[in-house]
Backbone as ProteinMPNN parsed JSONL, in Angstrom:
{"seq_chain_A": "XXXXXXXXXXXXXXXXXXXXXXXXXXXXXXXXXXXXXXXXXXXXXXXXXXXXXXXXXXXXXXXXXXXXXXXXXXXXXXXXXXXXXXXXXXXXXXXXXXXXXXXXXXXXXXXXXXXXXXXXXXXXXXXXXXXXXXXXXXXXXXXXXXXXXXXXXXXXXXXXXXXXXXXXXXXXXXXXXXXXXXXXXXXXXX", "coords_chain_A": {"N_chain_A": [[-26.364, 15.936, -15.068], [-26.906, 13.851, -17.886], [-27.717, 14.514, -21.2], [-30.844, 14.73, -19.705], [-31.002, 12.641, -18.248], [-30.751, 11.219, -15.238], [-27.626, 9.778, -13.619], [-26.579, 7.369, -11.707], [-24.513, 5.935, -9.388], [-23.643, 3.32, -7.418], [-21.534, 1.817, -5.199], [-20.358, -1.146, -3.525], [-19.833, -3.469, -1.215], [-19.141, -7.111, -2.246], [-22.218, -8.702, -1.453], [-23.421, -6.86, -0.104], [-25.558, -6.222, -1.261], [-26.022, -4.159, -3.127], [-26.931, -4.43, -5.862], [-29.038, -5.371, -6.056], [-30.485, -3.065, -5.002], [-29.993, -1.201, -6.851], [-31.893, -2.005, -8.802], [-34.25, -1.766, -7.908], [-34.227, 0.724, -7.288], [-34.668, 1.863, -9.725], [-36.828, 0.425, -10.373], [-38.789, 2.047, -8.181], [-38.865, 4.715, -9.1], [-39.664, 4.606, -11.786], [-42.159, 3.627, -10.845], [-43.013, 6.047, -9.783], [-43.574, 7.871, -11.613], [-41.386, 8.408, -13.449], [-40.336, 8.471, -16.802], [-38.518, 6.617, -17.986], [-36.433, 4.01, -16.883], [-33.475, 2.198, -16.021], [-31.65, -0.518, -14.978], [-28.385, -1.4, -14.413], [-26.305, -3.928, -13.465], [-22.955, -4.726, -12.788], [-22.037, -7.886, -12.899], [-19.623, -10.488, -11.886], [-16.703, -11.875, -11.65], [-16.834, -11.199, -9.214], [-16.497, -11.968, -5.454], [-17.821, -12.388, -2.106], [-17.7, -9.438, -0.012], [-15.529, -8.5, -1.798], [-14.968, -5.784, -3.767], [-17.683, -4.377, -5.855], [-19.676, -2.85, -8.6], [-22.522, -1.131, -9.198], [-25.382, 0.089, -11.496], [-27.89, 2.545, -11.518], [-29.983, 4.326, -14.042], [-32.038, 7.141, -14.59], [-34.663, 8.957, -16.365], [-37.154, 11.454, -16.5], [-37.84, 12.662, -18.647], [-37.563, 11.756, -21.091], [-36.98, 8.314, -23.15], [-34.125, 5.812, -22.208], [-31.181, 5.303, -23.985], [-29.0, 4.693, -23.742], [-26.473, 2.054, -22.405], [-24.682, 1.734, -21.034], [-22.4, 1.15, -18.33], [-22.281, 4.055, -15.623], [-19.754, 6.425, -15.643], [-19.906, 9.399, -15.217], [-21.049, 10.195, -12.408], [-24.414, 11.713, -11.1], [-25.089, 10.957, -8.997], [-24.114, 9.039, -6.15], [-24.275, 6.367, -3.961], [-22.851, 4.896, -1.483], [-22.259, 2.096, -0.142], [-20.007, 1.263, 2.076], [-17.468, 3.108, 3.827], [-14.507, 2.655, 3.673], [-14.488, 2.232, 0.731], [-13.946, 4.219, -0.431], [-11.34, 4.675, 0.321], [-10.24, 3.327, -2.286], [-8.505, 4.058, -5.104], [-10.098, 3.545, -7.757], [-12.589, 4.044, -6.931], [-12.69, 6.463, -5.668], [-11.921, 8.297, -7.372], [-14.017, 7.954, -9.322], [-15.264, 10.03, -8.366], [-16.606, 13.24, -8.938], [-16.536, 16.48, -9.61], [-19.8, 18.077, -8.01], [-21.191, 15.561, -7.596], [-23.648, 13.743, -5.847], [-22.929, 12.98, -2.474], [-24.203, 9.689, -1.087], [-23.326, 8.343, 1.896], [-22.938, 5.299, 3.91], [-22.131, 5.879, 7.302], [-21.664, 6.492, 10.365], [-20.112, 8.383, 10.828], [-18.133, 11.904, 10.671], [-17.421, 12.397, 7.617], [-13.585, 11.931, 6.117], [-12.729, 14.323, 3.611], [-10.542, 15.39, 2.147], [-9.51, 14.224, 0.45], [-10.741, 14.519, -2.06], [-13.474, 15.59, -4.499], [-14.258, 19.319, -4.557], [-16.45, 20.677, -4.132], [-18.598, 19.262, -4.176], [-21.356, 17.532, -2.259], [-22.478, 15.507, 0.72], [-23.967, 12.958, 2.084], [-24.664, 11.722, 4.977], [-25.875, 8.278, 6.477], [-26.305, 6.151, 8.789], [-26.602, 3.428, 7.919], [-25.962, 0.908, 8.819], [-26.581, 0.79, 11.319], [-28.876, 0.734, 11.713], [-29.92, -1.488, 10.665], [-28.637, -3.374, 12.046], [-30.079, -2.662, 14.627], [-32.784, -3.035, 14.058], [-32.797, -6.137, 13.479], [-32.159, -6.638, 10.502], [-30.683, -8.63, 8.657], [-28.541, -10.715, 7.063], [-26.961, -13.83, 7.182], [-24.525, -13.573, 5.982], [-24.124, -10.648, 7.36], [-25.633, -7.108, 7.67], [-28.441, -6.147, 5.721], [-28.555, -4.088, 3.616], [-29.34, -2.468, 1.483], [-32.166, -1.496, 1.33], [-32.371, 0.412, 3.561], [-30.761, 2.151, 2.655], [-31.722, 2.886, 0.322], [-34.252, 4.047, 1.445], [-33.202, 6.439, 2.581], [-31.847, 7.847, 0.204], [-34.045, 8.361, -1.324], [-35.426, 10.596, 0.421], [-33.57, 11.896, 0.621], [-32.948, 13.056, -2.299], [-36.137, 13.217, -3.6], [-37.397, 11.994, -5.555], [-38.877, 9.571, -5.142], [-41.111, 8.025, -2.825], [-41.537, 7.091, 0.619], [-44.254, 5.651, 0.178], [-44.506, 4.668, -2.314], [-42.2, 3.232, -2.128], [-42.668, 1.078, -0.503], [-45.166, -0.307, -1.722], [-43.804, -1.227, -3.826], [-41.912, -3.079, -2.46], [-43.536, -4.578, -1.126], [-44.603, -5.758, -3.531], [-42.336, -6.972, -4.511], [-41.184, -8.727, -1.974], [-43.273, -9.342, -0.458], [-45.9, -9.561, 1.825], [-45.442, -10.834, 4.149], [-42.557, -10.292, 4.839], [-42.745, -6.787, 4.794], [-43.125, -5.704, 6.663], [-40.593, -5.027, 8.096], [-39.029, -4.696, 6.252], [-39.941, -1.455, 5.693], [-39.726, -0.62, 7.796], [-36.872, -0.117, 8.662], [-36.481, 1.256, 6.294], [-37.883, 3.762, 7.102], [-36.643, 4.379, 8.762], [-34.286, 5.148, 8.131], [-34.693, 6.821, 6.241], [-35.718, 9.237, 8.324], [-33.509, 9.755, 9.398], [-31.204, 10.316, 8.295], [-28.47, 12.843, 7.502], [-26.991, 15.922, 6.436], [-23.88, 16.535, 5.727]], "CA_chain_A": [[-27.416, 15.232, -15.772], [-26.418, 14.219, -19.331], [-29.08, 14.741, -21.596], [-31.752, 14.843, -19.431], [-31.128, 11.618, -17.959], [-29.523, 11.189, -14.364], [-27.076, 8.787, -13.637], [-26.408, 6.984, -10.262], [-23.936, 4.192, -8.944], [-24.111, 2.119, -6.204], [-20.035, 1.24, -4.778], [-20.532, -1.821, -2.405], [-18.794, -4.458, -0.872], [-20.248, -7.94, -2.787], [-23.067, -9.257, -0.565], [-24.453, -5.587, 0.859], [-26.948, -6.101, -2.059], [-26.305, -3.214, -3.919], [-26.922, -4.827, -7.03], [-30.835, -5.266, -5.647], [-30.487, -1.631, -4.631], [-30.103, -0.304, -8.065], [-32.876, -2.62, -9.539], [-35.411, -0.965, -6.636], [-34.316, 2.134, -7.472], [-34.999, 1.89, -10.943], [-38.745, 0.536, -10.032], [-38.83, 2.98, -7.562], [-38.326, 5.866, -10.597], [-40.67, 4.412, -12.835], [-43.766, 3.886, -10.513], [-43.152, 7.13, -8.962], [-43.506, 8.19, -12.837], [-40.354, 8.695, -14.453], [-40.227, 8.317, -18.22], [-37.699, 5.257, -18.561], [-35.372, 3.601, -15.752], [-32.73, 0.562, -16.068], [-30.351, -0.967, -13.35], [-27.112, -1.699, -14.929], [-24.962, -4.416, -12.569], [-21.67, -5.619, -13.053], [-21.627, -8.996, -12.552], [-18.289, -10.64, -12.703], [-16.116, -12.583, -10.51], [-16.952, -10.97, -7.592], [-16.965, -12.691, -4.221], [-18.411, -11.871, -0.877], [-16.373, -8.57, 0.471], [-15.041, -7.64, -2.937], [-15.741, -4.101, -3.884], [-18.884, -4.054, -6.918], [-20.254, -1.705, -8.776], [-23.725, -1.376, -9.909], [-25.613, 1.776, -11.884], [-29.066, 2.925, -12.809], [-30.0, 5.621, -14.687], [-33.536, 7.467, -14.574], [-35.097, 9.867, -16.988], [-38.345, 12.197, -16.333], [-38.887, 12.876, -20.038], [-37.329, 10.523, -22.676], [-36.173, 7.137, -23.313], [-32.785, 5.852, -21.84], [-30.609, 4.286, -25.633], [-27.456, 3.798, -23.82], [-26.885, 0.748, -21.336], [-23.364, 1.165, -20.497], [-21.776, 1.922, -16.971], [-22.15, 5.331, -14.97], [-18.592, 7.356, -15.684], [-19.833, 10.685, -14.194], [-22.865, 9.879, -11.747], [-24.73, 12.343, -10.437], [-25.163, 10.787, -7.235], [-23.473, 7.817, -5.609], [-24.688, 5.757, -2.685], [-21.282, 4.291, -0.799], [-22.636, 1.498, 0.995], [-19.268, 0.895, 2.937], [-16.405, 3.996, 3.625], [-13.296, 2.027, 3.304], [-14.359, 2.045, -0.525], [-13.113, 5.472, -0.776], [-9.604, 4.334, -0.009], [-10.003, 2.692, -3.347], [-8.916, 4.953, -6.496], [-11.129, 3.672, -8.989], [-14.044, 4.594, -6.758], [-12.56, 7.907, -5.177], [-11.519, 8.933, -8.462], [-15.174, 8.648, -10.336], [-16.286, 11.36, -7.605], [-16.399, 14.518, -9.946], [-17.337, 17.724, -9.142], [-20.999, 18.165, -8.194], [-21.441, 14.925, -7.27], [-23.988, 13.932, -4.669], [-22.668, 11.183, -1.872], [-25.07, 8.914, 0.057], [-22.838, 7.304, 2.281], [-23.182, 4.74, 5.036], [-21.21, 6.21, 7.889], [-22.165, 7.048, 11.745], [-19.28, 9.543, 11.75], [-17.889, 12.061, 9.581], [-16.102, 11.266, 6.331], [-12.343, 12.82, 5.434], [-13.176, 14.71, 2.285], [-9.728, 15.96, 2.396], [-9.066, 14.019, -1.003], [-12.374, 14.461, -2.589], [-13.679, 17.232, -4.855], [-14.305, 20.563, -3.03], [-17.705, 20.749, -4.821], [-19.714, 18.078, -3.376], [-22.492, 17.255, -1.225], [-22.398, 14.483, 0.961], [-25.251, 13.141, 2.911], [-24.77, 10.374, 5.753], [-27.018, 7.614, 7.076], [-26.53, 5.399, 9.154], [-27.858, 1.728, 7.725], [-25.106, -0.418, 9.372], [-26.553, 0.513, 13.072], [-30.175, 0.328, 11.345], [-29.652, -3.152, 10.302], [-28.571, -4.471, 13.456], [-30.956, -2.453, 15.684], [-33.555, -4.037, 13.576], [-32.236, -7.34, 13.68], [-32.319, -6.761, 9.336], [-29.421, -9.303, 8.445], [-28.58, -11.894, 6.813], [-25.904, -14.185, 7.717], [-23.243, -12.263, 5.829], [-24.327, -9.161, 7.555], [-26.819, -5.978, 7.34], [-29.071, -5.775, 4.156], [-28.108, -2.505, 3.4], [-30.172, -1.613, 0.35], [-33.373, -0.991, 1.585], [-32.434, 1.63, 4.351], [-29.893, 3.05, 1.552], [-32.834, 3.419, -0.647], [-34.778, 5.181, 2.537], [-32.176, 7.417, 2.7], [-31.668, 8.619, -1.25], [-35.687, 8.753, -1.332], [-35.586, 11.479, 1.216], [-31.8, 13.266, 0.03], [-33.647, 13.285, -3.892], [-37.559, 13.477, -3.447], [-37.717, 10.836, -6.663], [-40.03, 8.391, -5.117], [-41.456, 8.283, -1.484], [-42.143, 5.817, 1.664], [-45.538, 5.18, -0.135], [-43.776, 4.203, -3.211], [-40.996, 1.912, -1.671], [-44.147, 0.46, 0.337], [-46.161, -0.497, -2.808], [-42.541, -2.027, -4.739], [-41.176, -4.212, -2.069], [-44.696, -5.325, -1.3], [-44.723, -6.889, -4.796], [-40.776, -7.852, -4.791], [-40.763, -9.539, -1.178], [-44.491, -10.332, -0.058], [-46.23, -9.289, 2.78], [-44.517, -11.03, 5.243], [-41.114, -9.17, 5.504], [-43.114, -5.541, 4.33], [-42.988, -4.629, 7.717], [-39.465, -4.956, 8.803], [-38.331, -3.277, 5.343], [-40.151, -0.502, 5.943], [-39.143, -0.18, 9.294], [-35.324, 0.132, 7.755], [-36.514, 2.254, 5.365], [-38.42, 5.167, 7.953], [-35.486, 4.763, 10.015], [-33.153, 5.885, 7.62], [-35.501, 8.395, 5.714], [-36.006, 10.105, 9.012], [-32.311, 9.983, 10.12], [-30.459, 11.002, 7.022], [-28.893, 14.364, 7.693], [-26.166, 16.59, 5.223], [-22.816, 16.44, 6.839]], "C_chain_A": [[-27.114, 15.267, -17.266], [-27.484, 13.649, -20.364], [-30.228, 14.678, -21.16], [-31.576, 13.338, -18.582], [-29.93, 11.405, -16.773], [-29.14, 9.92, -13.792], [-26.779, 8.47, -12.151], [-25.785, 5.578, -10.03], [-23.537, 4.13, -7.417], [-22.141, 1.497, -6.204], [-20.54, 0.61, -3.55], [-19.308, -2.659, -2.139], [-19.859, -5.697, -1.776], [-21.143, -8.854, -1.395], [-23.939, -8.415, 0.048], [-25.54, -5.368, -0.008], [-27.154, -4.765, -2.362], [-26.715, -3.38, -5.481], [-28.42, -4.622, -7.079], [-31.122, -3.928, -5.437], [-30.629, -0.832, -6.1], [-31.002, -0.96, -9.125], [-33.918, -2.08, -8.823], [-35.705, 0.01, -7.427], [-34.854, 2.313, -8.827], [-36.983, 1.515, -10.846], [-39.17, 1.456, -9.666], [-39.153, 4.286, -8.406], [-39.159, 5.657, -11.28], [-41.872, 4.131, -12.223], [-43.778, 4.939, -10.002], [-43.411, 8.314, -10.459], [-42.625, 8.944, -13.577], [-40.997, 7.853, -15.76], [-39.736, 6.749, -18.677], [-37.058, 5.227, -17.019], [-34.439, 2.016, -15.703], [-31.786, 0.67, -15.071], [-29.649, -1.779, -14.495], [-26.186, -2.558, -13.762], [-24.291, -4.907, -13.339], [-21.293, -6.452, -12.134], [-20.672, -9.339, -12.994], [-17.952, -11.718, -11.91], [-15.924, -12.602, -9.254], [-17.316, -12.105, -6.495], [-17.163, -11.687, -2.917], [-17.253, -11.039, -0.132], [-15.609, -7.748, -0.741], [-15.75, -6.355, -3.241], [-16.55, -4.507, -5.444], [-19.293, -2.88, -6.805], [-21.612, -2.112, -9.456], [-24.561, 0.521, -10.144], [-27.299, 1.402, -11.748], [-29.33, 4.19, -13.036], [-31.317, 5.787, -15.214], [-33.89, 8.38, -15.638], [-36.942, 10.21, -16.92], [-39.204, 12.43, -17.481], [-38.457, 12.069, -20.877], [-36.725, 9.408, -22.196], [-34.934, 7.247, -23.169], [-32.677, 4.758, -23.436], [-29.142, 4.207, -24.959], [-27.273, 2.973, -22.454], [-25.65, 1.056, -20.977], [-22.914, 1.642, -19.338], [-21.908, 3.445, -17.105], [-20.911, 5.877, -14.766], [-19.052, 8.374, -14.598], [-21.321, 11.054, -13.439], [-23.041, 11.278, -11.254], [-25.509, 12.492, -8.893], [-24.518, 9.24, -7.199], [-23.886, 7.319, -4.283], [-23.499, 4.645, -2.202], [-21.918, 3.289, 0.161], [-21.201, 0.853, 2.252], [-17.971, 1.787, 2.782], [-15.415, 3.505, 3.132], [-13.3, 1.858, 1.919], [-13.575, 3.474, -0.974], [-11.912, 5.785, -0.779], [-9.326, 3.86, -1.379], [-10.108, 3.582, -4.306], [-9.501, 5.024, -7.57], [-12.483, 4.436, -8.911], [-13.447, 6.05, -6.385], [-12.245, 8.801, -6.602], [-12.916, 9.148, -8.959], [-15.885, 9.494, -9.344], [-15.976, 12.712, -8.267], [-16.974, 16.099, -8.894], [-18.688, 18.127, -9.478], [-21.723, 16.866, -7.951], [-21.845, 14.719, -6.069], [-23.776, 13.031, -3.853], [-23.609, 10.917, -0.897], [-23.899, 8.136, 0.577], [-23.434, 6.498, 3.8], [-21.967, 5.014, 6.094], [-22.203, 6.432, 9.111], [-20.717, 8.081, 12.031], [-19.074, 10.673, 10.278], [-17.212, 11.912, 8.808], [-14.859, 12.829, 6.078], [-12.346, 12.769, 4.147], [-11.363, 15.316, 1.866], [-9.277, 15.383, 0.75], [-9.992, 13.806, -2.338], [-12.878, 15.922, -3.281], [-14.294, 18.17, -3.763], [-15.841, 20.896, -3.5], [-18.801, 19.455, -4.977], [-20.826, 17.812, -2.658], [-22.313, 15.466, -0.653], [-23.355, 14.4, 2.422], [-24.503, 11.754, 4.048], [-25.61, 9.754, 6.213], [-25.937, 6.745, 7.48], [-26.912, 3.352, 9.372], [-26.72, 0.408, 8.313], [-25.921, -0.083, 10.677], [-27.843, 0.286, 12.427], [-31.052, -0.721, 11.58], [-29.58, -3.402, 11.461], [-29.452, -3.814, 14.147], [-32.814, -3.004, 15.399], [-33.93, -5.398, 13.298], [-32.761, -7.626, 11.761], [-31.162, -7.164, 9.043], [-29.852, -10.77, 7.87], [-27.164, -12.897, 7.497], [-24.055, -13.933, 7.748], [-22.759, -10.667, 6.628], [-25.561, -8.099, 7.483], [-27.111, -5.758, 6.202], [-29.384, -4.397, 3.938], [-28.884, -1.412, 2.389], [-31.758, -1.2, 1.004], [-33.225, 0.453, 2.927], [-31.292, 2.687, 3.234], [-30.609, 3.634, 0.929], [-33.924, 4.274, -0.327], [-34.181, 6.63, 2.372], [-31.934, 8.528, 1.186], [-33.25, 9.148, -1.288], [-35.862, 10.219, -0.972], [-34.768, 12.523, 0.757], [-32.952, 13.714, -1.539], [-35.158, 14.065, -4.157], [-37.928, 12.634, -4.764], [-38.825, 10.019, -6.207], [-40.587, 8.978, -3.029], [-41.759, 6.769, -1.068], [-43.231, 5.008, 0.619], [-45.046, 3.967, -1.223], [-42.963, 2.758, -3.092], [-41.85, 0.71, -0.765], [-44.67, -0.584, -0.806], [-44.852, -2.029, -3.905], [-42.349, -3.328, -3.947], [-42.325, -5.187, -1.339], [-44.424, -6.984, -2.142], [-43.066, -7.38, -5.015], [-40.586, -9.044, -3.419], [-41.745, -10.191, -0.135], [-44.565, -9.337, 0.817], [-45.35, -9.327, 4.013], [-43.528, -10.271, 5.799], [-41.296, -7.203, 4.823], [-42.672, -4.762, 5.164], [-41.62, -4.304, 8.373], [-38.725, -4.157, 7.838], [-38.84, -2.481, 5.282], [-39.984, -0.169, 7.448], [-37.982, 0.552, 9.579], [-35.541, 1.29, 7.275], [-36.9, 3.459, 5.524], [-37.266, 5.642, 8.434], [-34.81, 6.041, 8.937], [-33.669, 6.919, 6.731], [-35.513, 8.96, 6.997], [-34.197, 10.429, 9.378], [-31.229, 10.681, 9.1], [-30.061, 12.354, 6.734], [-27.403, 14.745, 6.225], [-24.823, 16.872, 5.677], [-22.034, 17.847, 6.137]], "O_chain_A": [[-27.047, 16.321, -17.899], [-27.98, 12.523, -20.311], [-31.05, 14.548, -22.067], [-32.736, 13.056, -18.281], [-28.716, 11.389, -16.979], [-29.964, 9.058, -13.485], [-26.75, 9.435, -11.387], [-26.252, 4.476, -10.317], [-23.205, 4.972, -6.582], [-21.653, 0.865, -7.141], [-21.04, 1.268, -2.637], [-18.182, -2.599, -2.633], [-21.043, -5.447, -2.002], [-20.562, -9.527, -0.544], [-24.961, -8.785, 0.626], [-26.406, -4.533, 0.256], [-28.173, -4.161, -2.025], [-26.784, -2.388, -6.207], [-28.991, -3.902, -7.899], [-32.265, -3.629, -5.783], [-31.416, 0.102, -6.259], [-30.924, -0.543, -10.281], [-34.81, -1.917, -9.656], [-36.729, 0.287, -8.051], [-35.707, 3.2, -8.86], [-37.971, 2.177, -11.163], [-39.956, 2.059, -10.396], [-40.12, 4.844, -7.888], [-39.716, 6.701, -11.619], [-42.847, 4.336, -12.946], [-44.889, 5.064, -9.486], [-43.411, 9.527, -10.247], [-42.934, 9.936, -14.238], [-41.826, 6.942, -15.763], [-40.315, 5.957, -19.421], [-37.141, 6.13, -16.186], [-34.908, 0.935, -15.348], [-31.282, 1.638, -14.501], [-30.173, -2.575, -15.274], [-25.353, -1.893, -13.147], [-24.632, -5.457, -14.386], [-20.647, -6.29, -11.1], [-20.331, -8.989, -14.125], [-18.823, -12.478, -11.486], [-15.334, -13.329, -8.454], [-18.206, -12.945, -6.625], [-16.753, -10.533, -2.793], [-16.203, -11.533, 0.278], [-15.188, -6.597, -0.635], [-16.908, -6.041, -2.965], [-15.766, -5.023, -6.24], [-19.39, -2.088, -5.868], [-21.797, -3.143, -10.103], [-24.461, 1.563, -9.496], [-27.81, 0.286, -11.849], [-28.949, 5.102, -12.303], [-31.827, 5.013, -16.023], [-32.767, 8.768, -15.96], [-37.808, 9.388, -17.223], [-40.429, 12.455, -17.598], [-39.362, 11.584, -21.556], [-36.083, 9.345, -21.148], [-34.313, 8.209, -23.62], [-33.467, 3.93, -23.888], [-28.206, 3.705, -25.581], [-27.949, 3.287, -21.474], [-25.412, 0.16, -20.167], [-23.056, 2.864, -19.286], [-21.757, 4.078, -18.15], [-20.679, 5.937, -13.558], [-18.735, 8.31, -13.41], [-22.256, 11.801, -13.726], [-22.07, 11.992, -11.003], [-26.061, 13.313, -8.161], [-24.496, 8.468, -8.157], [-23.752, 8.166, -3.4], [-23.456, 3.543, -2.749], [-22.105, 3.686, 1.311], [-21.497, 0.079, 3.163], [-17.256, 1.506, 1.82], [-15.226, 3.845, 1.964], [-12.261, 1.35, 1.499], [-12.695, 3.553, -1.831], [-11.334, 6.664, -1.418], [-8.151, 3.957, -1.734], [-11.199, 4.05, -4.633], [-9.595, 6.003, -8.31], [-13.184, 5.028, -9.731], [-13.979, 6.911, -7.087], [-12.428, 10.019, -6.629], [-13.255, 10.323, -9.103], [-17.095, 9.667, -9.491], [-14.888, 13.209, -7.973], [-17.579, 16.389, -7.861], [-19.027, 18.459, -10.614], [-22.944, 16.95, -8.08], [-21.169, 15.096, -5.112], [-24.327, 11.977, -4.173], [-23.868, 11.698, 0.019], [-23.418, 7.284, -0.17], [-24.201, 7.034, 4.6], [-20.884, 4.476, 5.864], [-23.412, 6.542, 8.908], [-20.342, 8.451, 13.144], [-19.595, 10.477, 9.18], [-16.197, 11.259, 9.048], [-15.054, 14.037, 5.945], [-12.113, 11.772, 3.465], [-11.447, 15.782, 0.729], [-8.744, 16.163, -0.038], [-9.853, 13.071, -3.316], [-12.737, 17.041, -2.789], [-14.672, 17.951, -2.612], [-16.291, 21.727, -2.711], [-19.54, 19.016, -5.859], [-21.219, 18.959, -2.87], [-22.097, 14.487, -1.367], [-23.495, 15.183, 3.362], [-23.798, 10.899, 3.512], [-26.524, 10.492, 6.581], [-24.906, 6.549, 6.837], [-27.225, 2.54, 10.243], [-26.848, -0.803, 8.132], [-25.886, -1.125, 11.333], [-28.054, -0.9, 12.682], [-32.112, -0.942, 12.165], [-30.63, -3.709, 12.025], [-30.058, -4.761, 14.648], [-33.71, -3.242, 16.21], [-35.048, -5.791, 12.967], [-33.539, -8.546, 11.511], [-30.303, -6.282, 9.067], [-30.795, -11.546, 8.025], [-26.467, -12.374, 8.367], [-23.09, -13.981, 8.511], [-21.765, -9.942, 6.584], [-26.607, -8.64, 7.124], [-26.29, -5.213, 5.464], [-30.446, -3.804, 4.125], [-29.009, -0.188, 2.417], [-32.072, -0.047, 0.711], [-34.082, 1.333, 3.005], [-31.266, 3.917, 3.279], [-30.456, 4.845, 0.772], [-34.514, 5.014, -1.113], [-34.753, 7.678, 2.075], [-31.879, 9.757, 1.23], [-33.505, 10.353, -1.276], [-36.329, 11.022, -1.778], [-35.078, 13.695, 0.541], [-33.621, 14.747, -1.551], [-35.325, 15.146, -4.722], [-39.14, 12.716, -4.959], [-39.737, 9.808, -7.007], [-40.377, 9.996, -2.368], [-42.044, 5.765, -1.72], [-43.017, 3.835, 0.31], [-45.15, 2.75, -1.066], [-43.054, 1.682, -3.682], [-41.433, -0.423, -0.523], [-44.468, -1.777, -0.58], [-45.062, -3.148, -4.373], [-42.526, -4.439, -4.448], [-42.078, -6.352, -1.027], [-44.239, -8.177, -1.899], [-42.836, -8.268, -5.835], [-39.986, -10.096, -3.638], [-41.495, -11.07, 0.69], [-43.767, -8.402, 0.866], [-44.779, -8.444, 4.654], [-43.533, -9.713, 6.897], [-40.338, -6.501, 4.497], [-42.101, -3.682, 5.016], [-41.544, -3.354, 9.151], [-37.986, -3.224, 8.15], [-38.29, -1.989, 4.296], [-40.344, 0.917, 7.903], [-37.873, 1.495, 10.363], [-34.96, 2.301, 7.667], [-36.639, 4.335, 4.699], [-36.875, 6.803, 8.552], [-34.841, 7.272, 8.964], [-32.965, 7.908, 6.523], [-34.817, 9.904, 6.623], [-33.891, 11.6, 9.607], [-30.524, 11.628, 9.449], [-30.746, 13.097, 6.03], [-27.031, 13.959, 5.354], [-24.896, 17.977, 6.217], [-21.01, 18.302, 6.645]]}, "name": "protein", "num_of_chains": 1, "seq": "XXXXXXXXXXXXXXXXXXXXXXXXXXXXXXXXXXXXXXXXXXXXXXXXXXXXXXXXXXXXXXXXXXXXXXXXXXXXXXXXXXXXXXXXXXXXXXXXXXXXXXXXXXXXXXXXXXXXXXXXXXXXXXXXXXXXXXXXXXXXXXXXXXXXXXXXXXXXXXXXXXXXXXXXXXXXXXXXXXXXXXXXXXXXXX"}
């Protein structure tokens, strides 16, 4: 946590809507009453499948003054393993870093600091056993965001209830919180 203010990025594939994931989370943080909270994406030239990154960064007691990318997060949410073959992302895993990943098995830490925590969920079988997809695939952020809720204690069900309410209506409340129990209840510490 560097100065009081903890940092968190989001490694997706482009389309698993991690970009929406770290704009949540940042709501998420600030109605649950954090201090300050911004979602940082890097938009670019990405296309659908390309690896993206996206940050935000919360604080409990003071104002966030710097906007720029997450170097040394103190948690990471992996929405797809095969990113960890990639050394830009396996590299910003530091020591003490906490991983949310999306996995149904366990992950080879074997090149990964030895001072880690790494949590798994589930949100690819989620998604489809929910029939939560779009035509690209499983909308991944909202059971991702289940999942950190629960690993952290930052916000709660109630919370993520109340947000995506007012971000996606009534209508589809009930199917993202459906996502979002799942994978808060299933989310264990590998």
């Amino acid at each position: 946590m560097a100065n009081g203010i903890i940092e968190i990025s989001f490694a997706a594939r482009g389309g698993q809507t991690a970009v929406t994931a770290s704009q949540l989370l940042a709501q998420f943080a600030y109605d649950k009453g954090f201090k300050d909270a911004i979602a940082i994406p890097i938009i670019g030239a990405e296309r659908r499948g390309a690896p993206i990154w996206a940050f935000t960064k919360i604080s409990k007691n003071k104002m966030i003054k710097t906007y720029d990318s997450v170097v040394n997060p103190n948690y990471m949410l992996i929405f797809d393993t095969s990113l960890l073959e990639i050394p830009n992302i396996r590299n910003s895993i530091k020591e003490g870093t906490i991983l949310l990943i999306n996995s149904n098995k366990p992950i080879d830490n074997t090149n990964l600091p030895k001072n880690i925590k790494i949590y798994l969920v589930d949100a690819t079988k989620i998604c489809i056993d929910n029939s939560f997809m779009l035509s690209s695939g499983p909308i991944l952020n909202i059971p991702m965001l289940g999942a950190f809720g629960k690993i952290t204690g930052f916000y709660d069900l109630e919370v993520m209830e109340n947000i995506i309410r007012d971000e996606f209506g009534e209508k589809r409340l009930s199917k993202n919180m459906k996502v979002a129990k799942d994978a808060f209840n299933s989310v264990k510490e590998e």
